[in-house]
Every structure is written in structure tokens, then in C-alpha cells.
GUKE-858083 format. One record per residue (C-alpha): z, y, x; residue in three letters; residue number from 1. Coordinates in steps of 0.25 Angstrom, whole numbers, m for minus. Layout:
Z	Y	X	res	n
Z	Y	X	Ala	NUM
...
# end
This chain:
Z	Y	X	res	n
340	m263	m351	Unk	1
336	m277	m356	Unk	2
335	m269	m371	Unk	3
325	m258	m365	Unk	4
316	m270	m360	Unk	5
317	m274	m374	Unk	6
314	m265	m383	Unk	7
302	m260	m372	Unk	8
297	m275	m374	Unk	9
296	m271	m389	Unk	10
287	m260	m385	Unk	11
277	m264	m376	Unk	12
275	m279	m380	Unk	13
274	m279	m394	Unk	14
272	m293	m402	Unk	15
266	m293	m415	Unk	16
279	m300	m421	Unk	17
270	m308	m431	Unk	18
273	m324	m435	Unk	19
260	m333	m435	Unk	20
257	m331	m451	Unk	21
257	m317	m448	Unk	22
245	m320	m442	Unk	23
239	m326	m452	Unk	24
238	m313	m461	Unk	25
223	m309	m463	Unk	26
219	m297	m457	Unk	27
221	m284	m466	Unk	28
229	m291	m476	Unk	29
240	m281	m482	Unk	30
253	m286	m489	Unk	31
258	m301	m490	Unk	32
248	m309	m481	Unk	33
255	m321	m488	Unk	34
257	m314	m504	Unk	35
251	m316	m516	Unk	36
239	m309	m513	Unk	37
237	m315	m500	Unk	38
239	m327	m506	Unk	39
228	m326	m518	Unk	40
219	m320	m507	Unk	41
218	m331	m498	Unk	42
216	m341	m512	Unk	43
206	m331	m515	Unk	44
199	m332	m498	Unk	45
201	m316	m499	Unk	46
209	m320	m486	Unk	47
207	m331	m476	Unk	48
216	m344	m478	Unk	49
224	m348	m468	Unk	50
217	m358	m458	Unk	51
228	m370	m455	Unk	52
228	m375	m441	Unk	53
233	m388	m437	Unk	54
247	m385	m436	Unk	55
247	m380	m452	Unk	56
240	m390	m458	Unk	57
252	m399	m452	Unk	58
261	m392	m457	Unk	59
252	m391	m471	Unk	60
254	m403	m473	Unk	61
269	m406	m467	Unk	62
273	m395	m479	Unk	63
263	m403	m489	Unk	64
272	m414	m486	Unk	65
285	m409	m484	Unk	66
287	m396	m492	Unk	67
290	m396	m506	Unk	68
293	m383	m517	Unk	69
307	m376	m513	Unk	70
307	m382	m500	Unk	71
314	m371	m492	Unk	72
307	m368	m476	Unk	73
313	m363	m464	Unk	74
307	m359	m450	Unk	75
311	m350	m440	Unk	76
299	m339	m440	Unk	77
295	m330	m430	Unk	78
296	m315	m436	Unk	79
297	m305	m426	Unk	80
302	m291	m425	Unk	81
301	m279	m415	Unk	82
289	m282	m413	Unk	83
288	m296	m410	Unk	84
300	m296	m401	Unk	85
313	m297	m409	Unk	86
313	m314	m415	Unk	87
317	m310	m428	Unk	88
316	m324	m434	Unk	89
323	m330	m423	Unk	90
333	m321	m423	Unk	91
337	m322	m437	Unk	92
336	m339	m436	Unk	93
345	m337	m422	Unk	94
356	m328	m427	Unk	95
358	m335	m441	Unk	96
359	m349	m434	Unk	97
347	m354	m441	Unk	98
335	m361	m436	Unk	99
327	m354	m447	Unk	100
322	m338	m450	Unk	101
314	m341	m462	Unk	102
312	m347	m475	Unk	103
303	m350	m486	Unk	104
301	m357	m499	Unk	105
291	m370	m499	Unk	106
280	m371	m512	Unk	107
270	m382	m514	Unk	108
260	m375	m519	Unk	109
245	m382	m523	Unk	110
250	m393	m514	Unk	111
252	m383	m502	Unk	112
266	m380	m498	Unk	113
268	m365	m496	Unk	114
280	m356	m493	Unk	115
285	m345	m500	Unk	116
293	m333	m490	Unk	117
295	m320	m488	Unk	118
293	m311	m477	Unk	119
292	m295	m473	Unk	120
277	m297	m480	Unk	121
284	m302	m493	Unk	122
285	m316	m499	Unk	123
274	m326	m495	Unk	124
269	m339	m499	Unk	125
262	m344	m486	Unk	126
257	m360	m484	Unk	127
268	m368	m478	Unk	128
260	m372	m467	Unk	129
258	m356	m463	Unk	130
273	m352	m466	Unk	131
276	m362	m455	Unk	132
268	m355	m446	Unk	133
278	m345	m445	Unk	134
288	m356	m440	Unk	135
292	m355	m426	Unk	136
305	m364	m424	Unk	137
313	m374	m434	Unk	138
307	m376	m447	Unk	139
314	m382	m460	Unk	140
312	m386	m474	Unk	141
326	m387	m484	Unk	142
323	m392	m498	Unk	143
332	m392	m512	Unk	144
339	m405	m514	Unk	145
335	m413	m525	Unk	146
346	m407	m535	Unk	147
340	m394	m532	Unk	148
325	m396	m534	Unk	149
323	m388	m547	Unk	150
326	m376	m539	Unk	151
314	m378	m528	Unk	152
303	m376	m539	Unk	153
311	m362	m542	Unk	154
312	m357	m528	Unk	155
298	m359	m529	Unk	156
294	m351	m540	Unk	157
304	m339	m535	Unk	158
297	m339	m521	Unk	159
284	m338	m530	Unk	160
289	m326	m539	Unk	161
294	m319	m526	Unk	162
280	m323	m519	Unk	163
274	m317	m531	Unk	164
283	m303	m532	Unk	165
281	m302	m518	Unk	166
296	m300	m517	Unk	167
300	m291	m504	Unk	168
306	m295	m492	Unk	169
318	m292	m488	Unk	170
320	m284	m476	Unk	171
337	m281	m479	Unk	172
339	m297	m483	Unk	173
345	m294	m493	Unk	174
350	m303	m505	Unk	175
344	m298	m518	Unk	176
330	m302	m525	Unk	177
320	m290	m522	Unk	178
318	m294	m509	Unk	179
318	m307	m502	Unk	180
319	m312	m487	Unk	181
315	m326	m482	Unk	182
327	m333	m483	Unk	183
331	m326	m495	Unk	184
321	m328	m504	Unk	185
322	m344	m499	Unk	186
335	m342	m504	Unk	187
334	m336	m517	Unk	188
322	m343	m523	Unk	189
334	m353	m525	Unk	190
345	m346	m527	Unk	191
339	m338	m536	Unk	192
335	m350	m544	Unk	193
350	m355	m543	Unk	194
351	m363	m531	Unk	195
357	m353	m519	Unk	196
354	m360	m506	Unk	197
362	m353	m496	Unk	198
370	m339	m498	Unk	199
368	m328	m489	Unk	200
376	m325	m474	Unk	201
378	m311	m470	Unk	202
370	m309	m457	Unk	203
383	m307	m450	Unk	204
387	m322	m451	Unk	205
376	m326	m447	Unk	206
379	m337	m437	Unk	207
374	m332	m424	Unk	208
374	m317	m427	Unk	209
383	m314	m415	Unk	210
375	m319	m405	Unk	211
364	m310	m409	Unk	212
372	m298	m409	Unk	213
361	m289	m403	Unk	214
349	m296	m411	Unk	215
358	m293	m423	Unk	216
363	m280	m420	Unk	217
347	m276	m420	Unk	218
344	m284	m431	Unk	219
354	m275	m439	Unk	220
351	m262	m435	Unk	221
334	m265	m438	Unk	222
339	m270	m451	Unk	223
348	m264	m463	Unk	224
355	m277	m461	Unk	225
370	m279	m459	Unk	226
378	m291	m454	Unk	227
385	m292	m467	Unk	228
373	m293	m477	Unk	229
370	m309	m482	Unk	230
357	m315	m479	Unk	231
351	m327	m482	Unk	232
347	m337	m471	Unk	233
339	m348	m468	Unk	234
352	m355	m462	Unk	235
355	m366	m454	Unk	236
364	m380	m459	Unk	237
378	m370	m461	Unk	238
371	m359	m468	Unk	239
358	m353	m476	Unk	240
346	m359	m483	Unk	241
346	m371	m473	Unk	242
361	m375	m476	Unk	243
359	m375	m492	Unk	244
365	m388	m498	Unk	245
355	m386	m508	Unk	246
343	m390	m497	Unk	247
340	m402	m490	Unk	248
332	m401	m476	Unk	249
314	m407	m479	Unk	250
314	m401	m464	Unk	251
320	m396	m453	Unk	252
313	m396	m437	Unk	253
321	m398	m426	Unk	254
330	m386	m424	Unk	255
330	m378	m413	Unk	256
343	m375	m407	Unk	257
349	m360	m409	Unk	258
350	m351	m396	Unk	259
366	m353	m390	Unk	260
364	m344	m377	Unk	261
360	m330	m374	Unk	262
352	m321	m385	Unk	263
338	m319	m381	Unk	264
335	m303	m379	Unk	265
326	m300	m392	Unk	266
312	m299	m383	Unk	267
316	m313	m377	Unk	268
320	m319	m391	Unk	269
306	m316	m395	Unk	270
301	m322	m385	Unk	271
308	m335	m386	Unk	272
305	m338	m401	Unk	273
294	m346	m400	Unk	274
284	m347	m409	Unk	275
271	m354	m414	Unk	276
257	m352	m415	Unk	277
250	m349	m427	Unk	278
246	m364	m435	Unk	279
257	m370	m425	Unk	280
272	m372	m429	Unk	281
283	m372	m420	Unk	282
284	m385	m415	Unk	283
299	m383	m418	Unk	284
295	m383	m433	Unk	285
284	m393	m433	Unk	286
287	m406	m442	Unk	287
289	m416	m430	Unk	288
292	m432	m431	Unk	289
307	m433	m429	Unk	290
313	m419	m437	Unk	291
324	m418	m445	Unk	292
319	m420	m460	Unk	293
331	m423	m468	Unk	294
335	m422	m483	Unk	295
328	m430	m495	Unk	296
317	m428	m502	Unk	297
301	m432	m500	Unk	298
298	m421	m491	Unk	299
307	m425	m480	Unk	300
300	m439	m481	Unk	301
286	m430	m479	Unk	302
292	m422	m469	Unk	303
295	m435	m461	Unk	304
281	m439	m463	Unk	305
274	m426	m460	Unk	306
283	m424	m447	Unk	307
276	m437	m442	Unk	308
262	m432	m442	Unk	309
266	m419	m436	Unk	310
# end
């Protein structure tokens, strides 16, 4: 009964399913709204450039502090599908035991920190203080220890080349080079440099995979997944990008605990997620006086500093 509400919900109240920088796309524009040719066209003013509000500039100049090159980002996004109803970022953070959805690689370019990702409009190179926009819960930064610093510049300078090539995203999240999800292109622009961060779990083992069993089950069958192909993960301290021995934490706001009791129904989940308005992070997310900033290195100094005026 409940599954015929459901699915008639789908029908007859359709959400848009967009995240805030999807709305942030100029009217008209066709392809990557945050490629190369997007890029050169808002250098060039052939499109508007983005108007920051209060909440960006904050977070503008937190990343001016805090964020150096290589510096690896996590948030927990808000990407939608069935029309806006099923949580798909939730649900992925959710059943892999991880406070995180999302990654992306750090840049200081011109003085102005930028982050490299990928998503289903291809790789991107957005401000830092837009990518955050898309941040509706926790939100992390890891960096290579001191040992390891030669390989940020060379993370850099592949998420560049991919950014460049317009590399494809990776619908099957699979592990080869043609095509890249988040996580894995996080991933390989140091493993592919010759420092693997974390290896790949099969979705099977992931941690809380049987209490989503329908959730998953539906998951499989939309997808040409199975529980036995490796995938890499944004993680959590056992596993992932997050647990790398090779990374110490610049950042990490204070995590919210994972769901214990009863799954949500899908239209309920999307209701709960959350969310924030466009120019204003989660308050979960937001640099706050008192959140953990461990590890060593200048920016955790700057990331002290700018938590205060926050």
C-alpha cells in the first residue's frame, strides 16, 4: 500500500531535484556550466559572474586561509533522483558508513582557492566558496603529510589535464582511466602519481549495506551495478580516502551521528535531508569557534583563526 502512495507521490509532486549551484547555471547555457568554455566565458563577461553573498565571501576568505594545493574536500551533497524524491547523496553517505558523498581536489589559483570535481556535466573547476554551496551536512578537509608533499602539486596538474580533456563521468563506477567518478578521480590523481590513498571496497561490504536492503535492492536494479564490483569511497576513520595514513585532517565539522533506528521510506528520506539555501552553508558545515581542526601544518593554525570570525 504504503509503495503505491509512493511511487504515486513521484507522479503528481515532482521536485526539480537540482542542488544550489545548479542554479546558478546561466539561462540557455548547453554543456558544462563549470568547463572550459564556461570558464573562458565568464573571464571574457560573455556570461555573468557569480554575485557572492554574505555567506560566500566568509567562506572566500576561510579557504584563502585554510586551503592549500592538493588539499583533499569532503561534504555531504545533496543530489537527488527520481525526481527529487529519492536522497541519493544521503543514501550513499548512509549505507557506506561515512559522514561524506563527495570529493574534490583543492587549487590556489591567482590567489583564489578553487576546486577541481566531477559530476554527470563532466569535470569542473568551480570557486571554493561555490562548490561549498552544495554542502548540506559535515564538511572536511585532509591534506598529505609533510613526507608526501611533492605529490600535492601533481594531483594538481592531473585534475588540470582531466579538467582540460573533459574526461567523462562515470555512470558504472568503474576503476579504469576513460572515465572518472568523484571519489575516484580524488583518488587517482595520487595514485596515479604514485601515492594510492585508499583501495577500493566492493559495494557489498559496504558497512551498513544490510540495513538498507530495499534502498539497495533499487539501487541495483536502476543501475548495472552488482554487490561484488570495488568502488572507491570517501570513507570514514576504518576505511576510504578519509582513513589514508598518507593524510592528516586541516578540517573536519562536527559530525553528525548516522541513523540507528528504523529506515526512513524514500519519500520520507527526502524529506529529512535537509538542506541550505543558496549563498548559505549548512550550519553543520560552517567553520564554528570550538571544531575539531587537528593535524600540523600552517592552515590548521588559519583554520583556528578563521573559525573565530565566523
Amino acid at each position: 500500500m504504503w509503495t503505491i502512495v509512493w511511487m504515486m507521490s513521484l507522479v503528481y509532486n515532482s521536485h526539480d531535484g537540482l542542488e544550489a549551484t545548479d542554479r546558478l547555471i546561466p539561462p540557455g547555457w548547453q554543456g558544462n556550466p563549470w568547463g572550459p568554455e564556461a570558464t573562458k566565458a565568464r573571464e571574457a563577461g560573455q556570461i555573468p559572474q557569480i554575485a557572492l553573498t554574505e555567506g560566500m565571501k566568509q567562506w572566500d576568505r576561510w579557504g584563502k586561509l585554510v586551503l592549500r594545493d592538493g588539499d583533499i574536500l569532503f561534504r555531504r551533497g545533496d543530489a537527488k533522483l527520481l525526481r527529487g524524491h529519492f536522497p541519493f547523496s544521503r543514501f550513499i553517505a548512509n549505507v557506506s558508513g561515512s559522514q561524506f558523498s563527495h570529493t574534490g581536489i583543492a587549487a590556489v589559483e591567482k590567489g583564489e582557492p578553487v576546486v577541481y570535481d566531477t559530476t554527470k556535466a563532466g569535470v569542473r573547476r568551480q570557486p571554493f566558496c561555490v562548490w561549498v554551496l552544495d554542502n548540506v551536512g559535515p564538511f572536511g578537509v585532509k591534506r598529505v603529510r609533510p613526507e608526501s608533499q611533492a605529490y600535492a602539486a601533481r594531483a594538481v596538474q592531473f585534475c588540470r589535464d582531466a579538467f582540460a580533456r573533459q574526461v567523462p563521468f562515470d555512470y558504472d563506477l568503474g576503476i579504469t582511466d576513460d572515465q572518472f567518478y568523484c571519489v575516484e578521480m580524488s583518488e587517482k590523481a595520487y595514485r596515479n602519481n604514485g601515492l594510492p590513498l585508499a583501495e577500493p571496497l566492493k559495494l557489498g561490504d559496504m558497512e551498513n549495506v544490510n540495513q538498507f536492503p530495499i534502498c539497495v535492492m533499487v539501487f541495483l536494479k536502476l543501475s548495472k551495478l552488482n554487490l561484488e564490483q570495488l568502488v572507491f569511497f570517501p570513507g570514514n576513520d576504518r576505511h576510504g580516502i578519509w582513513s589514508s595514513p598518507h593524510l592528516m585532517t586541516v578540517y573536519a565539522s562536527p559530525p553528525i551521528p548516522l541513523p540507528t533506528g528504523p529506515r526512513p521510506s524514500p519519500g520520507n528520506a527526502a524529506a529529512t535531508t535537509g538542506g541550505a539555501a543558496a549563498g548559505q552553508p549548512s550550519a553543520a558545515a560552517r567553520p564554528a569557534a570550538g571544531a575539531t581542526s587537528t593535524g600540523t601544518g600552517t592552515g590548521n593554525t588559519a583554520a583556528r583563526d578563521a573559525a573565530r570570525t565566523h
